[in-house]
VEXPAGU-123091 format. One record per residue (C-alpha): residue in one letter; x, y, z. Coordinates in steps of 0.25 Angstrom, whole numbers, padded with zeros to 4 digits, always signed. Layout:
BEGIN
AXYZ
...
This chain:
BEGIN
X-0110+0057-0155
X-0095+0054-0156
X-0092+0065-0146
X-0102+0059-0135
X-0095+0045-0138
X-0081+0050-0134
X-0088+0058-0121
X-0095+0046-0116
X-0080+0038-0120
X-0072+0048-0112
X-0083+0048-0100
X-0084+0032-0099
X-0067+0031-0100
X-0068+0040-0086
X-0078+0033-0081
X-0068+0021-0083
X-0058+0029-0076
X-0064+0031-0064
X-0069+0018-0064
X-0054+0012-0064
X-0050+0023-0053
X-0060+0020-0043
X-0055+0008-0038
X-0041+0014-0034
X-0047+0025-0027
X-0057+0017-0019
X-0044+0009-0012
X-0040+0013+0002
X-0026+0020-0001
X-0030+0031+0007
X-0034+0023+0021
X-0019+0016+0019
X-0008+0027+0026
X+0005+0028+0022
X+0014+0029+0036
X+0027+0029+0043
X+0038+0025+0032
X+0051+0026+0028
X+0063+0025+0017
X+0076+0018+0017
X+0087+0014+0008
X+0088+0000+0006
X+0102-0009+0001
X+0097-0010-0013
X+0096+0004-0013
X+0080+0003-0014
X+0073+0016-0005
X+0062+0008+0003
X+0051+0016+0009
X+0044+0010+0020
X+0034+0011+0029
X+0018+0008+0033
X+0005+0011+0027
X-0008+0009+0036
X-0021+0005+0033
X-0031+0016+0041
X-0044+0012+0032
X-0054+0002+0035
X-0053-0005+0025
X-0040-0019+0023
X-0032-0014+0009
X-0023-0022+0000
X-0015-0021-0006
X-0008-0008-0001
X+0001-0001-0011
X+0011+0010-0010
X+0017+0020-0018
X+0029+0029-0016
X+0037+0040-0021
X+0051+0045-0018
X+0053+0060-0020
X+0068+0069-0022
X+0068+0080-0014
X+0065+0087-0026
X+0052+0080-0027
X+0056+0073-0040
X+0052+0057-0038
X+0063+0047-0035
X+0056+0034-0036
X+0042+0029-0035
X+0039+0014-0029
X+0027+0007-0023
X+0023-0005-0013
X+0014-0015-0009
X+0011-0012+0008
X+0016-0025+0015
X+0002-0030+0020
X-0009-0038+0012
X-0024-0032+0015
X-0020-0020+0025
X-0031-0020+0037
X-0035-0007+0042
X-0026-0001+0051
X-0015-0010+0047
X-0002-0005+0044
X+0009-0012+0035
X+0022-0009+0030
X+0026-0006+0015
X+0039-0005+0008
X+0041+0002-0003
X+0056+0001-0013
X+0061+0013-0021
X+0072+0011-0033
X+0083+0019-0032
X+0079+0032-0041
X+0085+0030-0057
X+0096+0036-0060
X+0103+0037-0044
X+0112+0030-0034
X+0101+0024-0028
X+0092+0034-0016
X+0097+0045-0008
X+0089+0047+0003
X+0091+0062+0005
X+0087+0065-0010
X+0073+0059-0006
X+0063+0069-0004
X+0051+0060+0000
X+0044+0047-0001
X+0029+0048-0007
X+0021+0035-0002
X+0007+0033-0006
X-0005+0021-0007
X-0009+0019-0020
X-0016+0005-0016
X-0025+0000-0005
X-0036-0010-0009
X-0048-0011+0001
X-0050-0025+0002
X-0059-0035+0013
X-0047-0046+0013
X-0036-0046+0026
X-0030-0056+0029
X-0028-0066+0039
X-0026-0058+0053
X-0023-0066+0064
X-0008-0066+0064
X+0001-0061+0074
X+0015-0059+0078
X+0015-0066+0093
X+0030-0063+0094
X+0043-0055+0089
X+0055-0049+0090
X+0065-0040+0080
X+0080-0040+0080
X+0091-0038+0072
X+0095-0046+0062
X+0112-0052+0063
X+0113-0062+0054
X+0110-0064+0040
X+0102-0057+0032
X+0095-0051+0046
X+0107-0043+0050
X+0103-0033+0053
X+0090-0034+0049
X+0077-0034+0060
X+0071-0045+0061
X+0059-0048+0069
X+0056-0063+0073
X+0041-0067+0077
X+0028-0076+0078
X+0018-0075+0071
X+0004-0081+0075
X-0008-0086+0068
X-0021-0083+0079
X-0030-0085+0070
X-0039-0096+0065
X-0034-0098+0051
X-0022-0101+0044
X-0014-0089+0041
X-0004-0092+0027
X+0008-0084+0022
X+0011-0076+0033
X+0022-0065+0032
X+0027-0053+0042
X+0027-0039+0034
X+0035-0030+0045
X+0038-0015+0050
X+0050-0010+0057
X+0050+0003+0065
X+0061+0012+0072
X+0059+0015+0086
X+0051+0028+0081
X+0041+0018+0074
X+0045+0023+0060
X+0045+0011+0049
X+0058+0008+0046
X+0060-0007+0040
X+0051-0017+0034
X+0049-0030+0031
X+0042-0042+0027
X+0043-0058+0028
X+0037-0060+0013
X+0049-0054+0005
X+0056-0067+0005
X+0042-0073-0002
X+0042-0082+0011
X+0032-0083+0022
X+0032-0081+0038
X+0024-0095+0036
X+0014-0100+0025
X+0004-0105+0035
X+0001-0103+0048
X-0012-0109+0055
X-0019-0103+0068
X-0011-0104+0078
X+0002-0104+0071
X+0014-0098+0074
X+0026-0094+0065
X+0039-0086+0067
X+0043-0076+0057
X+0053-0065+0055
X+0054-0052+0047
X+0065-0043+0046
X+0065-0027+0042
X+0068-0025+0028
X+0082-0018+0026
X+0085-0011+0038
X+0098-0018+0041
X+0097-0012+0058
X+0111-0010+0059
X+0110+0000+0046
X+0097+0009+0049
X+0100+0021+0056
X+0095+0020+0072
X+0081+0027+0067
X+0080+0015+0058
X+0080+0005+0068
X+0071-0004+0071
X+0063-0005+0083
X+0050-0012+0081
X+0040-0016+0070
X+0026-0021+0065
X+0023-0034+0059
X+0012-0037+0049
X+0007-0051+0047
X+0003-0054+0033
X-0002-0069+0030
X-0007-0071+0014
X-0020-0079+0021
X-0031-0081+0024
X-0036-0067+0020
X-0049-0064+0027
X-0061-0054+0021
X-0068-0044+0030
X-0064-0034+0039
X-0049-0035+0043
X-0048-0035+0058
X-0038-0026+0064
X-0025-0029+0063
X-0011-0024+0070
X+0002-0027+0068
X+0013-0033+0075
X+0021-0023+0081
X+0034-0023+0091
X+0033-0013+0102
X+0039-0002+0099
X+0031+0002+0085
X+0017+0006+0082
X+0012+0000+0070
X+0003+0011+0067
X+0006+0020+0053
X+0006+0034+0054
X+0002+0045+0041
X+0016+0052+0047
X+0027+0045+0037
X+0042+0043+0042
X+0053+0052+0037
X+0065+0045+0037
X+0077+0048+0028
X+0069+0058+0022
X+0055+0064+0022
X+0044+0054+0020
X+0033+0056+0013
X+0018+0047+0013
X+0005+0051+0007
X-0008+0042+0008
X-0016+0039-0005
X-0023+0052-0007
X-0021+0050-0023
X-0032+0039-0020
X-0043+0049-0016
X-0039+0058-0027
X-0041+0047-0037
X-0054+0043-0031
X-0058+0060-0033
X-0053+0059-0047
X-0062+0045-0049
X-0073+0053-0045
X-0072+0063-0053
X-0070+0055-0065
X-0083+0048-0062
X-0092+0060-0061
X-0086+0066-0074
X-0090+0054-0081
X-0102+0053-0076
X-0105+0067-0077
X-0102+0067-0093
X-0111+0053-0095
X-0122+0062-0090
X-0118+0074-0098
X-0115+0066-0110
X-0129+0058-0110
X-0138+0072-0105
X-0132+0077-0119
X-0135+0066-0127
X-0148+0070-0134
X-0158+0059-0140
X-0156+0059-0156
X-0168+0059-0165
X-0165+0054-0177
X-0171+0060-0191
X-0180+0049-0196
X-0180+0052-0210
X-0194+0048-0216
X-0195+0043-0229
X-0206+0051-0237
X-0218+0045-0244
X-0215+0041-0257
X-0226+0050-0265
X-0234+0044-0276
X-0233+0051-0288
């Protein structure tokens, strides 16, 4: 009896464990790609890895979360890190920009670039969700330039319009953006959120507002001239009204001269490059499964063993007149 007690215990506590494990794996990691990125090293010393993901599922996921890995050439680990991706409810199809901080390894003078062996980047979050938001917004007009005074020397900057063509009231609007070389290869970002401030806080059908966001960092007369750059991709991102259903298509703003579209082919620059998509997702959801049939397999067991118990009646004898 007390053996079958701590089976059924063992087999239930599995059951839980799947149970709790199921979630994750059913999430859309694997239909988020990892694509063209880079690393640099920024002024306070920070190694900042860059890049896009893109959304090739049929389902909008939030929020998007990255992890990444930073390996010596020996293959020992230098620093780990993750990130949220710069984008709230990520469409199908849509690409968004991420950027991802590293800490100097302990004990060092800060990163070397050529004692970097490779850069492991990998989805560990990407809820299906029915929620997008608002999606008439558009960029009517822009233009990049270099920064000369203040604290945009040197820096790209690109000034625009923004227009609402819809019917309602979009409302904390910012500008998430991506900065391409000539070769389309990411190699800035930036966003207008980082200073807790809006492009606007409201901005009703029809409305027009003019916004500017600078490229993180890159300081144009430093980079190197395949650091340059040449174009980039802007992301509108109000906080509301968000909308249920089916996202419609959506495609950011891009400057000629850049494709917007993320490909699985990752960007080596100052060193090899590595990405892998969220395969670990499909291995837990293999392992869920197999936890799940195990216990299921040893209720039956355990119940097509359990045989009925007769219990001994003792019967009292008839007391015998003497």
């Amino acid at each position: 009896m007390r053996k079958r007690t701590v089976y059924l215990f063992i087999v239930l506590s599995l059951f839980s464990l799947a149970l709790t494990l199921v979630p994750a794996s059913l999430g859309q990691n694997e239909n988020v790609k990892i694509g063209n990125h880079t690393y640099y090293i920024d002024n306070a010393g920070y190694l900042d890895v860059i890049g896009q993901v893109q959304n090739v599922g049929s389902n909008t996921v939030d929020p998007v979360v990255l992890t990444g890995t930073i390996y010596a050439l020996d293959g020992s680990t230098l620093g780990s890190s993750y990130c949220y991706v710069w984008v709230k409810y990520l469409n199908p199809q849509q690409v968004a920009p991420f950027y991802m901080e590293f800490q100097p390894p302990q004990n060092s003078n800060g990163w070397v670039t050529s004692s970097i062996g490779n850069v492991s980047l990998t989805v560990v979050q990407a809820n299906a969700t029915t929620s997008y938001l608002y999606p008439d917004l558009r960029v009517t007009s822009s233009s990049g330039s270099v920064g000369t005074v203040g604290d945009y020397n040197g820096a790209y900057v690109v000034n625009g319009v923004i227009q609402n063509s819809g019917s309602q009231t979009a409302s904390n609007l910012t500008i998430v953006a991506t900065f391409f070389n000539s070769k389309g290869d990411v190699v800035a970002v930036g966003n207008t959120y980082s200073s807790n401030s809006y492009v606007t806080s409201s901005l009703a059908s029809s409305g027009t507002v003019a916004f500017q966001v600078a490229a993180w960092d890159r300081n144009q007369s430093q980079v190197s001239s395949d650091q340059k750059i040449a174009s980039y991709s802007l992301l509108l991102q109000p906080q509301g009204p968000v909308l249920q259903g089916t996202a419609p298509t959506s495609t950011p703003y891009t400057s000629s001269g850049t494709s917007s579209v993320t490909t699985n082919t990752p960007l080596s620059t100052n060193g090899a490059v590595n990405s892998k998509s969220s395969s670990n997702s499909i291995l837990i959801y293999a392992l869920v499964v197999v936890v799940v049939i195990i216990a299921i397999a040893g209720t039956i067991l355990l119940l097509r063993r359990r045989k009925p118990q007769t219990e001994t009646v003792v019967v009292p004898k008839k007391a015998t007149s003497k």
